[in-house]
MIDRENNU-600294 format. One record per residue: residue in one letter; x, y, z of N, C-alpha, C in turn. Coordinates in steps of 0.2 Angstrom, whole numbers, always signed. Layout:
NODE type    nX    nY    nZ   caX   caY   caZ    cX    cY    cZ
NODE    a     X     Y     Z     X     Y     Z     X     Y     Z
...
***
This chain:
NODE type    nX    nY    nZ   caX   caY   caZ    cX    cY    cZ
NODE    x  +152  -612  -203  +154  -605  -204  +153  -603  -211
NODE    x  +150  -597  -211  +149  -597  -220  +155  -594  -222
NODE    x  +156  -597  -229  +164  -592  -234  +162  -587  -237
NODE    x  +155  -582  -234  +155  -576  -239  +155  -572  -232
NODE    x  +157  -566  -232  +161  -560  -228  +155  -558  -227
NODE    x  +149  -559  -233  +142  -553  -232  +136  -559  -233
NODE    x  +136  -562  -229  +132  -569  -230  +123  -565  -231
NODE    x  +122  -561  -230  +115  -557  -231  +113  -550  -235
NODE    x  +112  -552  -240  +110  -545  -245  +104  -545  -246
NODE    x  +104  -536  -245   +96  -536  -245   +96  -530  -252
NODE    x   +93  -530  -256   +89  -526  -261   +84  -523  -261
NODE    x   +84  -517  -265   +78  -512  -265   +76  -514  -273
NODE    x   +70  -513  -275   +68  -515  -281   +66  -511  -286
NODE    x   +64  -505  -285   +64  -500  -293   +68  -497  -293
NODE    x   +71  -497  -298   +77  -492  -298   +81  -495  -298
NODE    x   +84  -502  -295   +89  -508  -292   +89  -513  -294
NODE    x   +86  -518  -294   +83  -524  -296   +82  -523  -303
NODE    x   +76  -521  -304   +72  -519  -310   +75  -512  -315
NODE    x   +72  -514  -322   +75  -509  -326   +71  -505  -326
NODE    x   +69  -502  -331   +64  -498  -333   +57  -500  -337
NODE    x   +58  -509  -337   +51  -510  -339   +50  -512  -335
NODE    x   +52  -512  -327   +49  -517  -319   +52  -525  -323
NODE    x   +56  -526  -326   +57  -531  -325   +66  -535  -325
NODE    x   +66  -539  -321   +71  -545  -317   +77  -543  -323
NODE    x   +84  -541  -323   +85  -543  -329   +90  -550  -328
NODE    x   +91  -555  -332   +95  -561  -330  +100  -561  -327
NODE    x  +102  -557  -329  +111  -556  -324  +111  -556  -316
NODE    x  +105  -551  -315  +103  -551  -308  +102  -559  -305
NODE    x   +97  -563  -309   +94  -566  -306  +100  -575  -304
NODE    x  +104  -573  -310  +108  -578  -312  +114  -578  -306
NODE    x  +117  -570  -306  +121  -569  -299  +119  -571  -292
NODE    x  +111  -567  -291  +111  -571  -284  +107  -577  -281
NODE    x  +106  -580  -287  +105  -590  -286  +112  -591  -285
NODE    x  +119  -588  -287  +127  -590  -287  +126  -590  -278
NODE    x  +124  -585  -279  +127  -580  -270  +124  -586  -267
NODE    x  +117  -589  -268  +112  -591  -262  +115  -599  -263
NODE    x  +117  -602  -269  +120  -608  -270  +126  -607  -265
NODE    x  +129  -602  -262  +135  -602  -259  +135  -601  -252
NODE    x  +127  -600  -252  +125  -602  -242  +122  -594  -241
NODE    x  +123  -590  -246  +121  -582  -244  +114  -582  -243
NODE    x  +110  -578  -240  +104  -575  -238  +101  -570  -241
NODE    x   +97  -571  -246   +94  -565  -250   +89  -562  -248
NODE    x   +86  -556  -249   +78  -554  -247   +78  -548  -251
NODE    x   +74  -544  -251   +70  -539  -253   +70  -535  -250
NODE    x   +70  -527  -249   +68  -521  -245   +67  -516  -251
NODE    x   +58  -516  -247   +55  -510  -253   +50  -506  -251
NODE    x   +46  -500  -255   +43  -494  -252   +36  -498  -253
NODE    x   +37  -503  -260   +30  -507  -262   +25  -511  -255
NODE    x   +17  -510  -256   +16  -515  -254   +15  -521  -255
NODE    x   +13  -530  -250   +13  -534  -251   +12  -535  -259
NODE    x    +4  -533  -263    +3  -533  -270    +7  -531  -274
NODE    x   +10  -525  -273   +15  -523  -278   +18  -526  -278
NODE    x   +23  -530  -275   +30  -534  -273   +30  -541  -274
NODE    x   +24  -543  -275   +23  -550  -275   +26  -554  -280
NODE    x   +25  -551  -284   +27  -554  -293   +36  -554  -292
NODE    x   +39  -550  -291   +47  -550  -287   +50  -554  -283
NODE    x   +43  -555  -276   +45  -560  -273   +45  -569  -277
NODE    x   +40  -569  -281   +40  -574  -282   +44  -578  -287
NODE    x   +45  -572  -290   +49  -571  -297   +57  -574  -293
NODE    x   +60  -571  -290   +66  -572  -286   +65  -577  -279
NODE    x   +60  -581  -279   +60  -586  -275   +61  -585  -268
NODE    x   +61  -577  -265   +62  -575  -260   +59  -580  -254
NODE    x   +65  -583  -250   +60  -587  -244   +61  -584  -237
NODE    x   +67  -578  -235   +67  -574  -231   +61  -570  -230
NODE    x   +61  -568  -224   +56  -562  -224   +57  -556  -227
NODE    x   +54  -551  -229   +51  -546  -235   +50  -543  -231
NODE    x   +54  -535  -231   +54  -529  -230   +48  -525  -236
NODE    x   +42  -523  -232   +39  -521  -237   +36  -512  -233
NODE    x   +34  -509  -236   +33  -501  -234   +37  -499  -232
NODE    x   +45  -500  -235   +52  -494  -230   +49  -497  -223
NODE    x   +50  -505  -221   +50  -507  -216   +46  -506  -211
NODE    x   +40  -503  -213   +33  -503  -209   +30  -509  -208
NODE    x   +31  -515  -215   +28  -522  -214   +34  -527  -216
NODE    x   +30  -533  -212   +36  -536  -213   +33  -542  -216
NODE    x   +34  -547  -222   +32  -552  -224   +35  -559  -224
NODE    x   +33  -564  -222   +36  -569  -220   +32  -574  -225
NODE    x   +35  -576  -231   +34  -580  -237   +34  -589  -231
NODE    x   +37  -590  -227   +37  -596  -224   +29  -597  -222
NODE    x   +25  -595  -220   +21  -592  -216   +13  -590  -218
NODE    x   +16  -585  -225   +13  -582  -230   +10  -576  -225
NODE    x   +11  -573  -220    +9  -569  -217   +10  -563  -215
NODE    x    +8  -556  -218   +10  -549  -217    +9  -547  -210
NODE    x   +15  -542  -205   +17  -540  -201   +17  -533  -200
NODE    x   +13  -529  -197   +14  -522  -197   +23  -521  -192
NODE    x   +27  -518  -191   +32  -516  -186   +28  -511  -181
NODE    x   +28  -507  -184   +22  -501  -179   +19  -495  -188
NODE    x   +14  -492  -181    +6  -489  -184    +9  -480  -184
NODE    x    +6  -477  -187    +3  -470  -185    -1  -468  -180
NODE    x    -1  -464  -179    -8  -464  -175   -11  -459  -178
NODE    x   -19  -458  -179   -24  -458  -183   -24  -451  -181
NODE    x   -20  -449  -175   -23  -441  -174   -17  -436  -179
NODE    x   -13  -440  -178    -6  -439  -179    -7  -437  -189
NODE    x   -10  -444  -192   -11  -442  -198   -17  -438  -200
NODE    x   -22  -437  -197   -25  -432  -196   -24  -424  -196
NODE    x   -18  -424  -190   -15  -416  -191   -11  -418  -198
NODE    x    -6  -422  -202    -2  -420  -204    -7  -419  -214
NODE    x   -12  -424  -215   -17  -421  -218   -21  -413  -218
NODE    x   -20  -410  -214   -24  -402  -211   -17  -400  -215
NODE    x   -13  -403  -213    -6  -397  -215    -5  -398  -224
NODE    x    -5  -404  -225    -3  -406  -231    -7  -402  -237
NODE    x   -14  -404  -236   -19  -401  -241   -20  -394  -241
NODE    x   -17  -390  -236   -13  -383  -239    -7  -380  -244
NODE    x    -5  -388  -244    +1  -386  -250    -2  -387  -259
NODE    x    -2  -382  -262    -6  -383  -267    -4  -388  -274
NODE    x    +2  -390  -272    +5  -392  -278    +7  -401  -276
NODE    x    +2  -402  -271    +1  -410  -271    -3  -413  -276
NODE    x    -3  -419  -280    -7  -421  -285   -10  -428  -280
NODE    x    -7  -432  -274   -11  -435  -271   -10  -437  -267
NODE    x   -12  -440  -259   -11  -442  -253   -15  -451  -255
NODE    x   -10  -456  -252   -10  -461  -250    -9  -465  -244
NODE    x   -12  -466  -240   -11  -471  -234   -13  -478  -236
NODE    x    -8  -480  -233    -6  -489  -233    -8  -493  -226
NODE    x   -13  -496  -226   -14  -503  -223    -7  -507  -221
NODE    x   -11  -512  -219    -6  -519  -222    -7  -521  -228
NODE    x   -12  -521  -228   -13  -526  -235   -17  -521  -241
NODE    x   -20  -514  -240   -23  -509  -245   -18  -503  -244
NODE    x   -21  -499  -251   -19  -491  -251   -27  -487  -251
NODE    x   -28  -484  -247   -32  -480  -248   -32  -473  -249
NODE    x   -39  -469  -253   -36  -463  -257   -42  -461  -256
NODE    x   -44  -453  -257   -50  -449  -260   -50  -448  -269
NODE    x   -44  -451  -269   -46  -449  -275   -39  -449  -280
NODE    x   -38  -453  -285   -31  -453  -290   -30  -448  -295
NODE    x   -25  -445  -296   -24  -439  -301   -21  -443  -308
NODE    x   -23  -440  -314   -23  -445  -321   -15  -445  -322
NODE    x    -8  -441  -318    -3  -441  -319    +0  -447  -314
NODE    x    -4  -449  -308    -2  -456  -306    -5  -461  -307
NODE    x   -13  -461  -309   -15  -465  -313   -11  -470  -319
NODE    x    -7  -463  -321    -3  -467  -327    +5  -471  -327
NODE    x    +4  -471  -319   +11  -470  -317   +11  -477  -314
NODE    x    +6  -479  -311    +2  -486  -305    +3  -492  -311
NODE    x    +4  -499  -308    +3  -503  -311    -4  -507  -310
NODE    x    -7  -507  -316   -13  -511  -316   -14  -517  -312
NODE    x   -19  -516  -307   -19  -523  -305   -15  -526  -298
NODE    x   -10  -522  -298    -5  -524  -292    -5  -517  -287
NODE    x    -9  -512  -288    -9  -508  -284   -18  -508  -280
NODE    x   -16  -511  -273   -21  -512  -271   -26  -505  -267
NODE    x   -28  -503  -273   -30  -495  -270   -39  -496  -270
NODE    x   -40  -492  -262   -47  -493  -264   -49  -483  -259
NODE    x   -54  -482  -266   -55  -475  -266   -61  -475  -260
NODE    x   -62  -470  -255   -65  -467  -250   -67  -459  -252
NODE    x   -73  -460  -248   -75  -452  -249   -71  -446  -245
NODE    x   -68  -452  -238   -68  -445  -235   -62  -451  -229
NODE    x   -54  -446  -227   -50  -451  -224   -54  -453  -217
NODE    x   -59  -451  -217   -63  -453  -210   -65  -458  -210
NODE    x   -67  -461  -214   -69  -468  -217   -65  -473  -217
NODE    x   -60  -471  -217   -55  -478  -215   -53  -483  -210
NODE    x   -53  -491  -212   -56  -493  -206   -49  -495  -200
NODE    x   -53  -498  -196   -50  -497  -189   -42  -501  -191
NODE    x   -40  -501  -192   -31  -505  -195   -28  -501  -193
NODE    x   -20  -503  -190   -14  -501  -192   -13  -496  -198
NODE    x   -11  -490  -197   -10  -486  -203    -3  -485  -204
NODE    x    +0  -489  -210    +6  -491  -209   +13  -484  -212
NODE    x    +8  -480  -215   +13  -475  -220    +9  -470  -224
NODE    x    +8  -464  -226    +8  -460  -227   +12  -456  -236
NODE    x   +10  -459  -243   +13  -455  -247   +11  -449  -250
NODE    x   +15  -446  -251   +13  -440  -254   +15  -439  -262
NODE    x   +11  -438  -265   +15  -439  -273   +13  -433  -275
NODE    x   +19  -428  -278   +20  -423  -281   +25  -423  -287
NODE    x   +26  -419  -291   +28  -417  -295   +39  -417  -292
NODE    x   +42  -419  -298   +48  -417  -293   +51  -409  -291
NODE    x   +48  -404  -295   +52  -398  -294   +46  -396  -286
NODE    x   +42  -399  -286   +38  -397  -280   +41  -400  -273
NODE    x   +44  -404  -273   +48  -408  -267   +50  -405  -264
NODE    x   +55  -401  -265   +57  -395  -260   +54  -392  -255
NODE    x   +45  -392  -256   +43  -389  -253   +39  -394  -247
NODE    x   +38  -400  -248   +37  -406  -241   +43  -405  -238
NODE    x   +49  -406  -242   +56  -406  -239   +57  -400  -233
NODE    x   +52  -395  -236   +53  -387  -231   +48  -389  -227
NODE    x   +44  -391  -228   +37  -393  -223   +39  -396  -217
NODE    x   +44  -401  -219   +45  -408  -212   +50  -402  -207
NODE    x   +53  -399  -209   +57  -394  -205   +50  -389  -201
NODE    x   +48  -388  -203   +41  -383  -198   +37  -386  -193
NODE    x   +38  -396  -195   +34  -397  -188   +37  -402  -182
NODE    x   +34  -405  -180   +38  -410  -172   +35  -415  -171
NODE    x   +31  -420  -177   +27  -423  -177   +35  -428  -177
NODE    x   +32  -436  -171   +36  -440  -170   +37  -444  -177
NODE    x   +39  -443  -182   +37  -448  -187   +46  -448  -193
NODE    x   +45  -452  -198   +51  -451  -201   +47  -450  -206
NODE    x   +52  -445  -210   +49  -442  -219   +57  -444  -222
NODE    x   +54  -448  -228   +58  -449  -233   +57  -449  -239
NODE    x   +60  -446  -246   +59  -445  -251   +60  -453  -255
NODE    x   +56  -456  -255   +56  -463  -261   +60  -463  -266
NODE    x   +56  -458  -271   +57  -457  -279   +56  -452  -281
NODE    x   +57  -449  -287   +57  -441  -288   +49  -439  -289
NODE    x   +45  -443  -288   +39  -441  -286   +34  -443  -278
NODE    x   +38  -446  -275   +35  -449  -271   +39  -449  -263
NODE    x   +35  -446  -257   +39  -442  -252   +35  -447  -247
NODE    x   +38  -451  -241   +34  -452  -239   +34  -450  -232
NODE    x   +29  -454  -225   +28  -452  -220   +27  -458  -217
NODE    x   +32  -460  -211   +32  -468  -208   +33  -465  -201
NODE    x   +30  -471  -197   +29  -472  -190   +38  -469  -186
NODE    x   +37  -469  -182   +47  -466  -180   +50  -471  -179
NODE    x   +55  -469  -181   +62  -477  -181   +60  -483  -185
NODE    x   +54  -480  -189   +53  -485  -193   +58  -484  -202
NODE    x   +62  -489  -205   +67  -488  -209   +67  -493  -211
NODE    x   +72  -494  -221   +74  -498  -222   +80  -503  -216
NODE    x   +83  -498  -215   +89  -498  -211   +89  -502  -204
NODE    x   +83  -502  -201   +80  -503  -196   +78  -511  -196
NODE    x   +75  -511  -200   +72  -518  -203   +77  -522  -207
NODE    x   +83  -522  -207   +90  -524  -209   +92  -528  -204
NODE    x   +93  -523  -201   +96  -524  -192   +92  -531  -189
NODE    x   +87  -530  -188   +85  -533  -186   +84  -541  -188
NODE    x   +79  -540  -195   +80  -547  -200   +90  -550  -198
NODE    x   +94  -546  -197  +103  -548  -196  +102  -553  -190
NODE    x   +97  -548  -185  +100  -552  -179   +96  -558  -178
NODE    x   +90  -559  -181   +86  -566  -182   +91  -574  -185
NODE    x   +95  -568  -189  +100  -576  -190  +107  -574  -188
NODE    x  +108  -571  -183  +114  -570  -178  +119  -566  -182
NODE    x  +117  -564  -184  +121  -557  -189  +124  -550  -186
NODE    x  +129  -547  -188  +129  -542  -185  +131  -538  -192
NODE    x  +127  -532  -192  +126  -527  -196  +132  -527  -199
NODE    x  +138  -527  -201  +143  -529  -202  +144  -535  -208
NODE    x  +141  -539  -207  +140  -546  -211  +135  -544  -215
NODE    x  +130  -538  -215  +124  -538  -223  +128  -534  -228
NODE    x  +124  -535  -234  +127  -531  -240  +121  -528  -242
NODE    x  +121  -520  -243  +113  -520  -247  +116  -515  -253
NODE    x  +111  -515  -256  +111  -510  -261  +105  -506  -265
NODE    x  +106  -501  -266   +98  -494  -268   +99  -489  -272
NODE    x   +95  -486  -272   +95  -480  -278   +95  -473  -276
NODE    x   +88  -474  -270   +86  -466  -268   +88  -466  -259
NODE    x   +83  -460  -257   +85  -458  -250   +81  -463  -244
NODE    x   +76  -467  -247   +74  -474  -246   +79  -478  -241
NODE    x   +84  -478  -245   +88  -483  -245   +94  -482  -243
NODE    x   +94  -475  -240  +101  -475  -236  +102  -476  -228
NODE    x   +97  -479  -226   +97  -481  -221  +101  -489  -219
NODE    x  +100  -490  -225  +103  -497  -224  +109  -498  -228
NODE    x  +109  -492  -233  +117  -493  -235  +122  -490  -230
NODE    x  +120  -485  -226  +123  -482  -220  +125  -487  -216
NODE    x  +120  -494  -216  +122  -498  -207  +127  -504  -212
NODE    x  +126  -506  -217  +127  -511  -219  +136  -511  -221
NODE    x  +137  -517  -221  +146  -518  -219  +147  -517  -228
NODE    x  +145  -518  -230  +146  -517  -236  +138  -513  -242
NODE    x  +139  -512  -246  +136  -506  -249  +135  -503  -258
NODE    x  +130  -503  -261  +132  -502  -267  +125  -497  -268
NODE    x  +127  -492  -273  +123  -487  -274  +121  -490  -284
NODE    x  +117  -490  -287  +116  -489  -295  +120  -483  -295
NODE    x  +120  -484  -304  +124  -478  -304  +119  -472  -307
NODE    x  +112  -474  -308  +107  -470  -310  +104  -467  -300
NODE    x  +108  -468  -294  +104  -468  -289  +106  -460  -288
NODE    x  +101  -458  -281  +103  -450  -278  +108  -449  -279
NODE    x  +110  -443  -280  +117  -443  -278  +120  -443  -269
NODE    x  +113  -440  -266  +117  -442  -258  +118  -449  -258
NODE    x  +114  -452  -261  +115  -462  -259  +123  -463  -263
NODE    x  +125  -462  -268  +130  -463  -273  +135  -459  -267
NODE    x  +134  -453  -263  +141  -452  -259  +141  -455  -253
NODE    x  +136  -460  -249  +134  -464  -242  +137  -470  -247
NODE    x  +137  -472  -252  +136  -479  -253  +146  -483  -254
NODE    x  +146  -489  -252  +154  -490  -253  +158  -489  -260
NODE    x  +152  -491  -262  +153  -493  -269  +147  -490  -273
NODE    x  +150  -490  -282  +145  -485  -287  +145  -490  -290
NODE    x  +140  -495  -293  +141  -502  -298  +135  -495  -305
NODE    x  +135  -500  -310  +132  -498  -316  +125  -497  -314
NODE    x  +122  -496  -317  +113  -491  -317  +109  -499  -318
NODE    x  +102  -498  -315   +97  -503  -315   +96  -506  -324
NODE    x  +100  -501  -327   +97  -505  -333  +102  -509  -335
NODE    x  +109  -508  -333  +117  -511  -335  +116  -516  -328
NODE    x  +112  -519  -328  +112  -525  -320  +115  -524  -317
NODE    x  +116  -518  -312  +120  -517  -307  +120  -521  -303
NODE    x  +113  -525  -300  +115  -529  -296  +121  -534  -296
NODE    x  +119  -535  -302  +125  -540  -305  +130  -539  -302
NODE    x  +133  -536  -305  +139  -532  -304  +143  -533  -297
NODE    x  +138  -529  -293  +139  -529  -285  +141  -537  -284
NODE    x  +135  -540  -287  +136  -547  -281  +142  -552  -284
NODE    x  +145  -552  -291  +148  -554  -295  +155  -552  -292
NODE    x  +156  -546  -292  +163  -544  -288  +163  -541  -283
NODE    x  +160  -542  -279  +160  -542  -270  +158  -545  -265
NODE    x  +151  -549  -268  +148  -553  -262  +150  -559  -264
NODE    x  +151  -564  -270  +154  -571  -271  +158  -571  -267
NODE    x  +160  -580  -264  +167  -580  -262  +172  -582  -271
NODE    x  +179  -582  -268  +181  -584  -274  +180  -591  -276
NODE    x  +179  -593  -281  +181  -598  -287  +182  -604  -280
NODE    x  +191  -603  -279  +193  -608  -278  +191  -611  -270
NODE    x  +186  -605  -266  +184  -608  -261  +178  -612  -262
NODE    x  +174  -607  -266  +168  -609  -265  +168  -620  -268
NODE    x  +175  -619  -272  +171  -628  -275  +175  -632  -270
NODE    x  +180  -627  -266  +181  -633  -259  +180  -636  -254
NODE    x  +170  -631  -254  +168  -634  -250  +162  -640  -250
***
């Protein structure tokens, strides 16, 4: 029987994890090698795909499986193998394309593969936003062109004062699907019931977990899905503010190691259990 209450934390990673330069800060890293020294369960749950995340994964020695696209794919480092959950269907992104490209204040539509992002075309404000190299984008002339795969996700990148209006949008239609806003530029479009929150649950019950025994912690509306299920809970303190009033707990901002924080005084067991076992 394990001594920790929350034997399974799952993290979201920008905004959480990482600072403001995408990278690890040691506090982090140093807390939860304590936690996993102590029998805990680590993983990742991100909007990133497989290439974005990689350097995270490996960086953190992640050897559970990877929650990657808000739970559309699922990554198994054992195995090294990408797993779609479920797809879109093509007619489906189709119409919500016809809709979308009537809103004029979009600067770019993204669809996700398992393993690509495909685009008509990058605007020079996401351009500068993308990480070189790790963003696995390949440009088409036309979404027609895309080939026969699992389409796993759907982003829309706009401006933030523009968001308001995808937000009005998802109300006008009945498409079977879930919309979640990621980051203050980034809205996305996932298969239905697909979730961080979703992919929690599940990954819980592969090691006989009950929703009750994970810990997670996040920033944006991504991420409320699984601070909502999770037995315990930590928002940044730079996060949503609907995340910050869902989440149990307000730990310091991605740059103050908040993860730290959380796993240092809530998921460790104490001192004097942990050295007698």
């Amino acid at each position: 029987m394990s001594i920790l209450k929350y034997p399974l934390f799952v993290s979201d990673i920008d905004g959480t994890l990482v600072n403001q330069m995408k990278e690890i800060p040691e506090a982090n890293k140093k807390t939860i090698s304590t936690f996993r020294h102590q029998g805990g369960l680590f993983t990742l749950a991100t909007g990133r795909s497989y290439m974005e995340a990689k350097r995270f994964i490996e960086e953190m020695d992640v050897r559970l499986p990877v929650i990657l696209c808000n739970g559309g794919v699922i990554y198994d480092p054992a195995t090294d193998r990408l797993q779609p959950t479920a797809a879109i269907e093509r007619s489906m992104v189709f119409d919500a394309l016809a809709d979308l490209e009537k809103l004029t204040d979009i600067l770019d539509i993204f669809i996700y593969t398992t393993d690509k992002v495909y685009a008509t075309g990058i605007s020079p404000q996401t351009q500068a936003q993308i990480e070189t190299g790790e963003f696995p984008l390949e440009l088409v002339g036309s979404y027609h062109h895309l080939p026969e795969v699992p389409w796993i996700k759907m982003v829309v990148v706009a401006e933030p004062q523009h968001m308001p209006q995808l937000h009005a949008w998802t109300e006008t239609v009945d498409y079977p699907l879930e919309f979640v806003q990621s980051s203050e530029n980034y809205f996305e479009i996932l298969p239905q019931n697909v979730s961080k929150g979703n992919a929690v649950r599940q990954l819980a019950e592969r090691f006989d977990l009950h929703p009750g025994q994970c810990a997670a912690i996040g920033d944006h509306l991504n991420d409320l899905s699984m601070v909502e299920m999770a037995g315990d809970s930590a928002a940044v303190a730079n996060a949503h503010p609907k995340l910050i009033q869902a989440a149990r707990r307000i730990v310091p901002s991605n740059e103050a190691a908040g993860v730290a924080h959380f796993v240092r005084h809530h998921l460790l067991a104490p001192v004097s259990q942990a050295q007698s076992q």
